[in-house]
C-alpha positions as a LaTeX table, in Angstrom:
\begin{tabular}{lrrr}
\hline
Residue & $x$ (\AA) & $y$ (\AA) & $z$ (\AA) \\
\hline
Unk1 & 1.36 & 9.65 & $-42.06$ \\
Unk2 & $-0.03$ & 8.67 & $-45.49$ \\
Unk3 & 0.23 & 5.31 & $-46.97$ \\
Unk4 & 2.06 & 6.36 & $-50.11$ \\
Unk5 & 4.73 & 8.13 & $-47.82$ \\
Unk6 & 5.05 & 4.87 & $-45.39$ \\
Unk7 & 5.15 & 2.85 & $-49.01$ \\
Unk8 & 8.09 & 5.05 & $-49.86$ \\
Unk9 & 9.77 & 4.64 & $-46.44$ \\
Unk10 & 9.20 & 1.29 & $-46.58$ \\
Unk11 & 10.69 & 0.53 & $-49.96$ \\
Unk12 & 13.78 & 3.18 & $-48.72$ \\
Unk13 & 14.28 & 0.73 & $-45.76$ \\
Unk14 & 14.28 & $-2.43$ & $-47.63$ \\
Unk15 & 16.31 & $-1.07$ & $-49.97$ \\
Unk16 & 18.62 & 0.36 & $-47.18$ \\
Unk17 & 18.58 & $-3.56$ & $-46.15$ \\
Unk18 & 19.76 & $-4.68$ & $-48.89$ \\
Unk19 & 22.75 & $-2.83$ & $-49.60$ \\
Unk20 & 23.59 & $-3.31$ & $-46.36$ \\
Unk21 & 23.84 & $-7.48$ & $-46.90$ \\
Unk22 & 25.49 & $-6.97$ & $-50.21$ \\
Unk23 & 28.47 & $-4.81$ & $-48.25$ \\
Unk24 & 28.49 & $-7.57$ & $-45.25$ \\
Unk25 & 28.82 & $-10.05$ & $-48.14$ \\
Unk26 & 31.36 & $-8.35$ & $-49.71$ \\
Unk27 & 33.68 & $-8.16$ & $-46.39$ \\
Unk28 & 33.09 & $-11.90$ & $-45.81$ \\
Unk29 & 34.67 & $-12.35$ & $-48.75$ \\
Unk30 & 37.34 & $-9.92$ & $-48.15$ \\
Unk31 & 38.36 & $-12.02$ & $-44.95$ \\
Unk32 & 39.43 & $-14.79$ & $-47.29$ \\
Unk33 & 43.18 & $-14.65$ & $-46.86$ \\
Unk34 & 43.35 & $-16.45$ & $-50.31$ \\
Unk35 & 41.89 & $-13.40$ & $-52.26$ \\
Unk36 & 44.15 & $-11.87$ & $-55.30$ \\
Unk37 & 45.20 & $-8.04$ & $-55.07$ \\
Unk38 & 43.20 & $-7.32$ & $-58.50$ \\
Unk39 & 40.30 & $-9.30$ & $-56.36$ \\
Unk40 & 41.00 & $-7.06$ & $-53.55$ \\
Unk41 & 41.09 & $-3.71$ & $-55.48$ \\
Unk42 & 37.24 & $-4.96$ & $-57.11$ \\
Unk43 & 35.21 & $-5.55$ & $-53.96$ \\
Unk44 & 36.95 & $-2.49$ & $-52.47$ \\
Unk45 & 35.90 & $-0.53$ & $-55.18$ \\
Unk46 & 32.28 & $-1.95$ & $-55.13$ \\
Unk47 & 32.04 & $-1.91$ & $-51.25$ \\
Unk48 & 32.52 & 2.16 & $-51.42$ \\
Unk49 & 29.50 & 2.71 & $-54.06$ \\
Unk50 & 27.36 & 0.71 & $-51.81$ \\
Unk51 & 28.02 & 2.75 & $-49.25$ \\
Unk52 & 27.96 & 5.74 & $-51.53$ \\
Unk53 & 24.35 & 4.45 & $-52.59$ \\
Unk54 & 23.40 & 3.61 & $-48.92$ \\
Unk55 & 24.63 & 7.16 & $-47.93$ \\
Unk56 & 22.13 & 8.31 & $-51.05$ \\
Unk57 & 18.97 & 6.40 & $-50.15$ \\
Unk58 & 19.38 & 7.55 & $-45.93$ \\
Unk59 & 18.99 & 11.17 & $-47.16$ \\
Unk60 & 16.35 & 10.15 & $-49.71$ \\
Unk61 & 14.42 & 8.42 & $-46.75$ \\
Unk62 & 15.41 & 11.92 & $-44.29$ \\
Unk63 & 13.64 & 14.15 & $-47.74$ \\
Unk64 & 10.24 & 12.24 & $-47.99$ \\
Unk65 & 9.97 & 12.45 & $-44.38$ \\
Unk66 & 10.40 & 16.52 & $-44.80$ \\
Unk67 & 8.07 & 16.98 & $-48.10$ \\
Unk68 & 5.92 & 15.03 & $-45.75$ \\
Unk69 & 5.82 & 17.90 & $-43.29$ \\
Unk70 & 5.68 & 20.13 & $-45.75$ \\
Unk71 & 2.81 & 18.94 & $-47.49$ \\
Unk72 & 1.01 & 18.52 & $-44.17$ \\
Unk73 & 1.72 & 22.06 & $-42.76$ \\
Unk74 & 0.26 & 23.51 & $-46.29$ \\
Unk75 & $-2.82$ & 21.67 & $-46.63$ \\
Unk76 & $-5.51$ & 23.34 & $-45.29$ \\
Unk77 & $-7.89$ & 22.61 & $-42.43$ \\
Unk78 & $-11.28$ & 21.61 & $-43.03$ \\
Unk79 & $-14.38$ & 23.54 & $-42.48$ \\
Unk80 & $-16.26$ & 21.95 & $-39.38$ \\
Unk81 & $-19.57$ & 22.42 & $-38.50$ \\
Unk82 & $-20.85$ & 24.32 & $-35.96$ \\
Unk83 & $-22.54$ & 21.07 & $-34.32$ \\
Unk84 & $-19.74$ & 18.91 & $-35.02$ \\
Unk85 & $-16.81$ & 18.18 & $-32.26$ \\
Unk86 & $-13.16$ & 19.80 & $-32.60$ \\
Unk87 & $-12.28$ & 16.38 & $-32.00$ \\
Unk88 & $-12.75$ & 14.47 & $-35.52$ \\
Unk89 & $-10.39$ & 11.28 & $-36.40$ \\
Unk90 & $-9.59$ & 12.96 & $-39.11$ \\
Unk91 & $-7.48$ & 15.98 & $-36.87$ \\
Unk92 & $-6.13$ & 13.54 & $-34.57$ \\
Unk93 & $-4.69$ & 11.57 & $-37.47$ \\
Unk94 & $-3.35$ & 14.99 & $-38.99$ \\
Unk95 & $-2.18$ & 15.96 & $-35.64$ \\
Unk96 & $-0.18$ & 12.81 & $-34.63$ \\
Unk97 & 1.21 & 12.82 & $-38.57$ \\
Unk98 & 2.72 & 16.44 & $-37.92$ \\
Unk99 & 4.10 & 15.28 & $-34.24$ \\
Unk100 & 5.99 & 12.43 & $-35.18$ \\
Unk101 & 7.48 & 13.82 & $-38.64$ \\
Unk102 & 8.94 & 16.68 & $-36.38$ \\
Unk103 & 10.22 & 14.78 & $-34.26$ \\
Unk104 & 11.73 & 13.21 & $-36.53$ \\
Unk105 & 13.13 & 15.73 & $-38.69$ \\
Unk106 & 13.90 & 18.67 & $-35.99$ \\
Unk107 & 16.08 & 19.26 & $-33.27$ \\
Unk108 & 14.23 & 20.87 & $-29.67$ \\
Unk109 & 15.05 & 24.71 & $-29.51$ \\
Unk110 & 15.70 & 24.49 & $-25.84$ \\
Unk111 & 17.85 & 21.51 & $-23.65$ \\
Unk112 & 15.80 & 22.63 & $-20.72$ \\
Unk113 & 12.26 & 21.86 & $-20.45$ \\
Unk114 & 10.44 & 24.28 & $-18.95$ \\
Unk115 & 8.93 & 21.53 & $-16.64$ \\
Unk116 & 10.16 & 19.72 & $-13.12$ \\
Unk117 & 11.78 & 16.48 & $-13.47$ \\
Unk118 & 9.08 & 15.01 & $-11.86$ \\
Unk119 & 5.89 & 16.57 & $-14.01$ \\
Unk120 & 8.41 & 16.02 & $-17.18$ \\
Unk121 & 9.41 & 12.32 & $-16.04$ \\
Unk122 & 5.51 & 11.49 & $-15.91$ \\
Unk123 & 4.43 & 13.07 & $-19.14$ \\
Unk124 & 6.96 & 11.48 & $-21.35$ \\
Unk125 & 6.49 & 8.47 & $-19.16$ \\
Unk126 & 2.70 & 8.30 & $-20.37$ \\
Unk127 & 2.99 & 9.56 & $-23.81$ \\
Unk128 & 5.41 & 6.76 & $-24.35$ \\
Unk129 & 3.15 & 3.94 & $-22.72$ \\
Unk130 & 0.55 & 5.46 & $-25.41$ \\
Unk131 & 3.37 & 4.78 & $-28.50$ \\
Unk132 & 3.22 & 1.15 & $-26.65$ \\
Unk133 & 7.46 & 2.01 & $-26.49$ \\
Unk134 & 7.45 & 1.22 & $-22.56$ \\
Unk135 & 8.55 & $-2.84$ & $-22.11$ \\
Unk136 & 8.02 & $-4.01$ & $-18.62$ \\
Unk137 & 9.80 & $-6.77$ & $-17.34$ \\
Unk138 & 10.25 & $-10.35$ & $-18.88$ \\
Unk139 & 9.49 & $-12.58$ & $-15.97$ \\
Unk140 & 9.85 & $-15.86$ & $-18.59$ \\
Unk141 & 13.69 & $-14.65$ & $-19.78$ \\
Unk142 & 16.10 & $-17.20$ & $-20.84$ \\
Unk143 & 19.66 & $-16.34$ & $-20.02$ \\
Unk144 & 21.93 & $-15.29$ & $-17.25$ \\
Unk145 & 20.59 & $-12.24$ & $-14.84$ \\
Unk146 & 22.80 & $-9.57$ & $-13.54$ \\
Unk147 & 22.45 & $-10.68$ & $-10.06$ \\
Unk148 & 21.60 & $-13.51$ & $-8.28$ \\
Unk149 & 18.68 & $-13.65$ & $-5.84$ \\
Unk150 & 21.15 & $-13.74$ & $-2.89$ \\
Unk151 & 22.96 & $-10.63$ & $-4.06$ \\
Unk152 & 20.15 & $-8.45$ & $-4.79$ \\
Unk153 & 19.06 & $-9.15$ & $-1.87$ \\
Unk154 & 21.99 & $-7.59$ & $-0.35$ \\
Unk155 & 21.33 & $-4.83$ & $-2.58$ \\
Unk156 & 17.73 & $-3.86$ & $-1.78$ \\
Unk157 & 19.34 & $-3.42$ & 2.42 \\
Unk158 & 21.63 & $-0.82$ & 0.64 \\
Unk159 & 20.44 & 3.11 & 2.71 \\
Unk160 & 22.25 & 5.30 & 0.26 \\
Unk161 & 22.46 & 5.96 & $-3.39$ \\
Unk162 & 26.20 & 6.04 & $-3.54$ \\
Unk163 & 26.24 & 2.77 & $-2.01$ \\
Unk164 & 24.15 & 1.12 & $-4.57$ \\
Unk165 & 26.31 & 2.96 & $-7.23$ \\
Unk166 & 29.65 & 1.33 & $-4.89$ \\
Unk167 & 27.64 & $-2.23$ & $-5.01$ \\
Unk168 & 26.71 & $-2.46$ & $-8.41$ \\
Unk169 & 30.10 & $-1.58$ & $-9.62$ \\
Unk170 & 31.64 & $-4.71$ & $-10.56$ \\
Unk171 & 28.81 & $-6.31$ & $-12.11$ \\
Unk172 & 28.04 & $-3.49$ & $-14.31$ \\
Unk173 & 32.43 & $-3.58$ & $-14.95$ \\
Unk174 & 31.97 & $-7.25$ & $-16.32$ \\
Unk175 & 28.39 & $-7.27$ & $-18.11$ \\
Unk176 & 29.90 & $-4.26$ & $-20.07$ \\
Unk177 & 33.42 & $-5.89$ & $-20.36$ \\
Unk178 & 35.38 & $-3.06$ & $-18.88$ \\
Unk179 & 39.20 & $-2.54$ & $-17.60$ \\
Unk180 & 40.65 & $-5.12$ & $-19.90$ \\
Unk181 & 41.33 & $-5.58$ & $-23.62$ \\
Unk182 & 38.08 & $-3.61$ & $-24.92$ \\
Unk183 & 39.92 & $-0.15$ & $-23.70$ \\
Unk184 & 36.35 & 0.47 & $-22.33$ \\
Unk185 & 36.10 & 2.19 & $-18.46$ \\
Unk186 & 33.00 & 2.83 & $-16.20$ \\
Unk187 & 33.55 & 5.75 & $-14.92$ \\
Unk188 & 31.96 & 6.99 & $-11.71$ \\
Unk189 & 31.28 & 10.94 & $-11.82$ \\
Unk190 & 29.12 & 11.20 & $-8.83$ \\
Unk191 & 30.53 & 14.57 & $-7.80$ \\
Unk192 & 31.87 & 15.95 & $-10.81$ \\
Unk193 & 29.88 & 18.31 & $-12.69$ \\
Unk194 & 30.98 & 17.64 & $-16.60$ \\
Unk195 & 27.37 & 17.64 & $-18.34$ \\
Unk196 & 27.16 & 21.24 & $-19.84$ \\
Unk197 & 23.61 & 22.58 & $-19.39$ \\
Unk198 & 24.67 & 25.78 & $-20.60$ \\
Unk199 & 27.41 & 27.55 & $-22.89$ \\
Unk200 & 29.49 & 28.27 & $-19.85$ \\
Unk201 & 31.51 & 25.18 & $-19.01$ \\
Unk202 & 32.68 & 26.02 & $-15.61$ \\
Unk203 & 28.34 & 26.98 & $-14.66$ \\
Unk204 & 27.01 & 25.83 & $-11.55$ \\
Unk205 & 24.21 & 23.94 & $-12.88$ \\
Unk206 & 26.16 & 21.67 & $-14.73$ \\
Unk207 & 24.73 & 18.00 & $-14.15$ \\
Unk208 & 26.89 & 15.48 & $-12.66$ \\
Unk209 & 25.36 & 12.05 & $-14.04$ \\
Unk210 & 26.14 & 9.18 & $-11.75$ \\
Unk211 & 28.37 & 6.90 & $-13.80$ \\
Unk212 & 29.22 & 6.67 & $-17.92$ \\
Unk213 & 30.88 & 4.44 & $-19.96$ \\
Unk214 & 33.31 & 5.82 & $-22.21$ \\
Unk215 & 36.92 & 4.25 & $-23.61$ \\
Unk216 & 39.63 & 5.14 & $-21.63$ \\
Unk217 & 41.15 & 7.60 & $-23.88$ \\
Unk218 & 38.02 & 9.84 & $-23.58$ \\
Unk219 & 37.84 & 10.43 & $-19.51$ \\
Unk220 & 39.76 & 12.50 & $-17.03$ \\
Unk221 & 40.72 & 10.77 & $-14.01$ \\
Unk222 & 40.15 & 12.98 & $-10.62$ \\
Unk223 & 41.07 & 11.55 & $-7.24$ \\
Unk224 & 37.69 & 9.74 & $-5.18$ \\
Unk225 & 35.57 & 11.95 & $-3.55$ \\
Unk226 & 35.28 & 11.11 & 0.10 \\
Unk227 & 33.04 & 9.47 & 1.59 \\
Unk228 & 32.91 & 11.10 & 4.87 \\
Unk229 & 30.65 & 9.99 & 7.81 \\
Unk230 & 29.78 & 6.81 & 5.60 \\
Unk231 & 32.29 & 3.86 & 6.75 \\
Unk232 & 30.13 & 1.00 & 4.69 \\
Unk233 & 30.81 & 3.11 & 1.59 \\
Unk234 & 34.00 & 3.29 & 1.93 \\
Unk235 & 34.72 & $-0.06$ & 2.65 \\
Unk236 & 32.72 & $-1.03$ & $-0.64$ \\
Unk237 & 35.31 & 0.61 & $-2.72$ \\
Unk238 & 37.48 & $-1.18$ & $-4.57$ \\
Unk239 & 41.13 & 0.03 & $-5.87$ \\
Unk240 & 40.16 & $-0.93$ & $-9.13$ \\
Unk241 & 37.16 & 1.90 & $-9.24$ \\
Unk242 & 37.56 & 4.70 & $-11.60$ \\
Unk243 & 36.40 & 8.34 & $-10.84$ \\
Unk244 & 36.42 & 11.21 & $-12.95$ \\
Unk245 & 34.65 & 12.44 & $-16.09$ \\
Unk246 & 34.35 & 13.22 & $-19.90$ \\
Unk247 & 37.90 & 14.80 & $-20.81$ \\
Unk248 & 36.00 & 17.20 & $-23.16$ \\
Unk249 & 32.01 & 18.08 & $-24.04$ \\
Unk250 & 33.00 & 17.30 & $-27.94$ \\
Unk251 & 33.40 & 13.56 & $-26.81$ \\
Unk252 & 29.79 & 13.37 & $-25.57$ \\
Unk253 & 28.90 & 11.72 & $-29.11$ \\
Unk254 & 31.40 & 8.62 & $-28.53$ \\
Unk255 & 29.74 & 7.64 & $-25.18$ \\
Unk256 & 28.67 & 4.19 & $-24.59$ \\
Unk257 & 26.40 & 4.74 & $-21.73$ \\
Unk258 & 25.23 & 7.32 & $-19.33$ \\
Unk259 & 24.22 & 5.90 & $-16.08$ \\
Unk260 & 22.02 & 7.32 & $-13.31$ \\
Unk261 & 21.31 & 5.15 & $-10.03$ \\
Unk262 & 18.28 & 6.00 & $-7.20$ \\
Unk263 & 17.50 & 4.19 & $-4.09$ \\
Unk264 & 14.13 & 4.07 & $-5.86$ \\
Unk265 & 13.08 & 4.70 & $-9.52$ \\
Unk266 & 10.11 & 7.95 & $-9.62$ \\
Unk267 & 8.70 & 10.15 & $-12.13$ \\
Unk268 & 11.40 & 12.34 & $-11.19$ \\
Unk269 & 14.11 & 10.60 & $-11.62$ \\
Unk270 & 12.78 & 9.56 & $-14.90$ \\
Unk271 & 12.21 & 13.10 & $-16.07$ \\
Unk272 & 15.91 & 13.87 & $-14.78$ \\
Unk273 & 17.76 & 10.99 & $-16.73$ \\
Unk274 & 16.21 & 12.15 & $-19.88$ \\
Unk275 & 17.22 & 15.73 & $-19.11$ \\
Unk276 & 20.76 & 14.48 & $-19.43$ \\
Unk277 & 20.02 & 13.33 & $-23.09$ \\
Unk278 & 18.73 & 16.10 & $-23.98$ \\
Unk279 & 21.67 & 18.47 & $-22.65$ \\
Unk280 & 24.02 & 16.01 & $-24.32$ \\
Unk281 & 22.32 & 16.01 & $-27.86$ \\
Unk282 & 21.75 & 19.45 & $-28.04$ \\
Unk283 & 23.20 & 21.55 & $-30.27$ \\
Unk284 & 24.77 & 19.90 & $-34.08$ \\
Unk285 & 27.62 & 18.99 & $-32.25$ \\
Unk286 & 25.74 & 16.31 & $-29.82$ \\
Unk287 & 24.44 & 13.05 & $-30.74$ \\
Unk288 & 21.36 & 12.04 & $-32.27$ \\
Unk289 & 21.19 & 8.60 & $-30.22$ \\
Unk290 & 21.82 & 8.70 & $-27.02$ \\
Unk291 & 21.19 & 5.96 & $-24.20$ \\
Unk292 & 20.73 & 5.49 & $-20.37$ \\
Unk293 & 20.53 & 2.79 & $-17.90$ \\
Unk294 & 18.31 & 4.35 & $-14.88$ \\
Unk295 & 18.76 & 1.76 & $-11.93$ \\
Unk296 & 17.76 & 1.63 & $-8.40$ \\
Unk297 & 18.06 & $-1.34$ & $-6.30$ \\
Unk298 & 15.34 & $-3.70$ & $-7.79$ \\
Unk299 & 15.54 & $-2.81$ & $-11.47$ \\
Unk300 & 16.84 & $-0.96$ & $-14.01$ \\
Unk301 & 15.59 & 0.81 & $-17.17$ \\
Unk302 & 17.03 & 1.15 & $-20.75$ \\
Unk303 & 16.30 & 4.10 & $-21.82$ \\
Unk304 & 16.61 & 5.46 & $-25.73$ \\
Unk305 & 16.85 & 8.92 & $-27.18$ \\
Unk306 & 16.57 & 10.44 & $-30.33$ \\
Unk307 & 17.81 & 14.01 & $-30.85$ \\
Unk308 & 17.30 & 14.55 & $-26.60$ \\
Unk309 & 13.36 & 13.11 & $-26.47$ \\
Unk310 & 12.60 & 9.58 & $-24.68$ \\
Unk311 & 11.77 & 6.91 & $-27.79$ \\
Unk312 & 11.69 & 3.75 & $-25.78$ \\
Unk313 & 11.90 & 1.99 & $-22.53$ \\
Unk314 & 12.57 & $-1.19$ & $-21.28$ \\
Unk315 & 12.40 & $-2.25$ & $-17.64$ \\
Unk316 & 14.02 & $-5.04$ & $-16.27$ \\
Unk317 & 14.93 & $-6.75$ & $-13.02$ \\
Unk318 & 18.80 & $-7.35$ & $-11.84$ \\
Unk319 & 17.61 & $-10.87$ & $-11.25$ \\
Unk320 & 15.50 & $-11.38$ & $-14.33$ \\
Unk321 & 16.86 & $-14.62$ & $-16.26$ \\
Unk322 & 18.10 & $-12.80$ & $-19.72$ \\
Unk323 & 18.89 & $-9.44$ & $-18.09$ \\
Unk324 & 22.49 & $-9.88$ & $-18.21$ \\
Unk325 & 22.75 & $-9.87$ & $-22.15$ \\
Unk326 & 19.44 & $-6.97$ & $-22.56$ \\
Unk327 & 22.07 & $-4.74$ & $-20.14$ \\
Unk328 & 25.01 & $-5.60$ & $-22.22$ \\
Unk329 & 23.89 & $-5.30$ & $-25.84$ \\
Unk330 & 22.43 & $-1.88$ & $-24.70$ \\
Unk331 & 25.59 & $-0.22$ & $-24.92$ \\
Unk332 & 26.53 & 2.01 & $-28.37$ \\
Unk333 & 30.01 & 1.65 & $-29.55$ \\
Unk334 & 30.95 & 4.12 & $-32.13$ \\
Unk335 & 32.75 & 3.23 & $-35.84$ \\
Unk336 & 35.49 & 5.80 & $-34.91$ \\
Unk337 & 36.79 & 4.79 & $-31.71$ \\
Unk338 & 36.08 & 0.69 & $-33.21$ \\
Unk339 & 39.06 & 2.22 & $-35.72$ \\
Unk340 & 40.98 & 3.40 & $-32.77$ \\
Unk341 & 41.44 & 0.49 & $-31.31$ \\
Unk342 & 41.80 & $-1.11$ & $-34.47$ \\
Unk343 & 44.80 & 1.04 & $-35.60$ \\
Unk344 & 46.22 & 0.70 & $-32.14$ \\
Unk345 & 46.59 & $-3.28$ & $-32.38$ \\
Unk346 & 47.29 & $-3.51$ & $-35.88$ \\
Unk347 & 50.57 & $-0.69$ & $-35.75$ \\
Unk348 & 51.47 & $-2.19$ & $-31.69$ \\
Unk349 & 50.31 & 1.09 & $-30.11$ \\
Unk350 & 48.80 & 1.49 & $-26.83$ \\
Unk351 & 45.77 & 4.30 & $-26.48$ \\
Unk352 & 46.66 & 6.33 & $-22.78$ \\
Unk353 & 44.43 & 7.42 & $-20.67$ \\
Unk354 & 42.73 & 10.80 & $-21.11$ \\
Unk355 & 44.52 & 11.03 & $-23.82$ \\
Unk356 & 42.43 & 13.42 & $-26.56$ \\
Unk357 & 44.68 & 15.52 & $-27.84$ \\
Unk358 & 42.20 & 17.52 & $-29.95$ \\
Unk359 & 40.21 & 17.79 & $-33.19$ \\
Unk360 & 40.35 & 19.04 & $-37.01$ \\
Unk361 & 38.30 & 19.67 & $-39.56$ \\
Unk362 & 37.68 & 16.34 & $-40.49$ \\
Unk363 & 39.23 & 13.60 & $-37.32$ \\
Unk364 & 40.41 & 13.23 & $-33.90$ \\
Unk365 & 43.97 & 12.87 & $-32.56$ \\
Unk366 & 44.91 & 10.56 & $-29.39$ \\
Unk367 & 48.05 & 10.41 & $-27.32$ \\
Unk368 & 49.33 & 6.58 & $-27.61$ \\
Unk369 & 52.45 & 4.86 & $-26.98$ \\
Unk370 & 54.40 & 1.85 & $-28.85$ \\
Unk371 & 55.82 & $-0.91$ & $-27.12$ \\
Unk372 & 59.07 & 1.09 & $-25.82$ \\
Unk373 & 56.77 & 3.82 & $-24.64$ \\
Unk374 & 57.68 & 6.45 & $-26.96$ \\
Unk375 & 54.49 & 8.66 & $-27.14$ \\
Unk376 & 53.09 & 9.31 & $-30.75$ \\
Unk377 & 50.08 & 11.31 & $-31.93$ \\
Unk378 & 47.86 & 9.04 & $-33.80$ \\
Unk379 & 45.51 & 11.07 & $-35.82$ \\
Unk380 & 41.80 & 8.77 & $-36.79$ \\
Unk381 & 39.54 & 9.92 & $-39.42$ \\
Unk382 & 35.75 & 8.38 & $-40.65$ \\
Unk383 & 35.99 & 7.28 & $-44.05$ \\
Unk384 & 33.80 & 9.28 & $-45.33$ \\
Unk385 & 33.64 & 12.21 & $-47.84$ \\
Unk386 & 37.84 & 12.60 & $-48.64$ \\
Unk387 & 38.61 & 12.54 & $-45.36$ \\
Unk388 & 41.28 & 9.75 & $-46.45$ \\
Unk389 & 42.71 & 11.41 & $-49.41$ \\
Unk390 & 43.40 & 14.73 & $-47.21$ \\
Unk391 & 45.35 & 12.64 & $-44.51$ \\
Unk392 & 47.71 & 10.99 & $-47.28$ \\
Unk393 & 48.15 & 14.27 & $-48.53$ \\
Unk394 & 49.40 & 15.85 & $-44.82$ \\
Unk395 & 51.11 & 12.65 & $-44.46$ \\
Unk396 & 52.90 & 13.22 & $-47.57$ \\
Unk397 & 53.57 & 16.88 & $-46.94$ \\
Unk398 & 54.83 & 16.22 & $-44.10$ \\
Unk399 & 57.35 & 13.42 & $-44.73$ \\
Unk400 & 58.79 & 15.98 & $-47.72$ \\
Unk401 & 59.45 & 18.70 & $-44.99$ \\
Unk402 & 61.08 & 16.39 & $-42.46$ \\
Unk403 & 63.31 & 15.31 & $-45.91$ \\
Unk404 & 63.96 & 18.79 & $-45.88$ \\
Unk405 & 64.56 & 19.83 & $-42.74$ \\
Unk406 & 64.92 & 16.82 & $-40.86$ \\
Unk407 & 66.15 & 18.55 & $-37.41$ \\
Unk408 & 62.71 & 20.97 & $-37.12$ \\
Unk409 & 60.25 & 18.78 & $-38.40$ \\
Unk410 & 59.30 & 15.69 & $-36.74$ \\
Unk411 & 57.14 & 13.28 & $-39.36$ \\
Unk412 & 54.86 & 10.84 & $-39.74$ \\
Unk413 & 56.31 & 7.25 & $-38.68$ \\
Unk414 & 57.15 & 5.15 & $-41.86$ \\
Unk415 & 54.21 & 2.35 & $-42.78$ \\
Unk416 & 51.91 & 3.95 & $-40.05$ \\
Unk417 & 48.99 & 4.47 & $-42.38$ \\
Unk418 & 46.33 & 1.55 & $-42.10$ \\
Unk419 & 42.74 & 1.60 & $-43.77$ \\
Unk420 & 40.05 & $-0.29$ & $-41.96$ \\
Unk421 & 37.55 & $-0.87$ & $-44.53$ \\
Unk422 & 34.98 & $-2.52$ & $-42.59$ \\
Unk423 & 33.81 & 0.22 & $-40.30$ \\
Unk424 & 32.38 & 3.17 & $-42.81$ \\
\hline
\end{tabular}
């Protein structure tokens, strides 16, 4: 990449940064309980054009990197010599500038690679280790590990994978805060095929990743599958365990976590964990970030993705001092389902269990249930665009019909609308 286009990124980014301190400012002083309406109205006001101008400057920073590859694709090659190698500095340069600005800027045509897990797992593995974007374990970490050295060493006896998955249960529960006021579940999905790796949803290659993390409105509970002809695995169950999987493939972009365990980490497994991310984020509908936790009974590796390719790595060890905290800041939480949970505690309504009730144009509606457990819809939209101004507008059309005909039409609950400024 050239130096005046990294300048450009550069000064994007900073200025990206600062917008971004000016709006964290600006809800700091929004917390003030002391602060006048007209006060109020102001830094609202002023909070949206930052975001309006960070919105701007993101797809300013997304256009340089394209006239980049643009610019690069058009240019054309130099003459070489007949005595001088393919092999110049110069074309590697140009080469590497192209690869990383498409990656950057394009989606892969296929969610398959045409490879084995095991050749795949090895070649990413390397070409990553080359970007210096594979971390190997801190052996000096400050901080709490996963495990102590007395469980993993119960862990590393462990003969099947399904019993390390059983084992490692309630530790990965409480490093990612699970099953309590977060609304966030681990979800095991051993034997249920729910990653798509095809337009047919019911195919028999669908993948069944080992565990993901998910909040519990977004899963669909099945009953365990057994574990026949393996009585240490089923006394390592707990009642508390959760099995089942994602409720629907256009939830893939609010997962936390995907998890995959192994007896013992391999090129293979490698190469099949990021086969998952690429399934999920294919197609516009999937998400650009996506992130793993591969883990076998000594370690476990972060894994990042970026529009289904491997970006980074990070190994660690379940006793490592530090690990603990590495594992639990790894999880994404998305804005939207922050605001869920948000409009849940603010209006006294609790979020049920698979309970997506479907999509629009522009949001996502949950089952939830108030204090008396009367079931409501509660319909959550980004603030983004006028996604706001449309749902005050069906609210309001639909309070007038239920004036109207107030035995068909069942209306939106008086002061149910709430505005959570902070997230978008």
């Amino acid at each position: 990449m050239s130096a005046s286009v990294e300048q450009a990124i550069e000064q994007v980014a900073e200025a990206i940064a600062r917008v971004e301190n000016e709006i964290e400012e600006i809800n700091e002083i929004l917390k003030n309980p002391t602060i006048s309406d007209v006060d109020k109205a102001y830094y609202r006001q002023k909070e949206s054009q930052l975001r309006q101008e960070k919105s701007q400057l993101r797809q300013e920073k997304a256009d340089i990197r394209q006239k980049e590859l643009l610019l690069i694709e058009r240019t054309p090659m130099p003459s070489i010599p007949e005595n001088q190698s393919v092999n110049t500095p110069f074309l590697e340069d140009m080469q590497k500038d192209i690869t990383v600005i498409k990656e950057s800027v394009s989606k892969p045509d296929r969610a398959t690679p045409q490879k084995t897990p095991a050749s795949f797992g090895a070649e990413e593995l390397s070409r990553l280790e080359g970007l210096g974007n594979v971390h190997n374990p801190d052996e000096k970490g400050i901080g709490d590990a996963v495990l102590t050295t007395e469980q993993s060493g119960s862990l590393l006896q462990l003969e099947t994978e399904h019993q390390v998955v059983a084992f490692l249960t309630p530790f990965l529960t409480a490093v990612f805060q699970c099953n309590g006021s977060s609304n966030r579940v681990l979800v095991n999905s051993e034997e249920y095929k729910w990653l798509k790796t095809s337009g047919d949803e019911k195919s028999t290659y669908n993948q069944k990743p080992d565990m993901f993390i998910c909040h519990k409105s977004l899963y669909q509970k099945r009953d365990p599958f057994a574990a026949t002809g393996d009585s240490k695995l089923h006394q390592m169950r707990r009642s508390t365990d959760i099995f089942g999987q994602l409720s629907h493939w256009n939830l893939r972009r609010f997962l936390c976590v995907v998890l995959e365990a192994k007896k013992d980490i391999s090129n293979s497994a490698f190469g099949q964990t990021i086969n998952y991310a690429a399934h999920l984020s294919f197609e516009e509908s999937g998400p650009i970030t996506v992130r793993l936790v591969l883990f076998d009974r000594e370690s476990f590796w972060l894994v990042e993705t970026v529009k289904g390719r491997a970006s980074s790595v990070r190994k660690c060890r379940w006793v490592d001092g530090g690990s603990k905290s590495r594992l639990e800041k790894f999880m994404l939480q998305d804005p939207l389902i922050k605001v869920l949970d948000k409009a849940c505690f603010e209006l006294g309504l609790v979020p049920e269990e698979n309970g997506y009730l479907g999509s629009g144009a522009f949001g996502l509606v949950f089952k939830v249930c108030n204090q008396n457990g009367v079931a409501f819809a509660l319909k959550i939209v980004p603030d983004v665009d006028d996604n706001v101004a449309e749902l005050q507008k069906q609210m309001s059309i639909t309070n007038e019909a239920k004036r109207k005909c107030p035995h068909l039409i069942v209306g939106a609950e008086e002061d149910s609308f709430r505005k959570f400024e902070s997230y978008y």
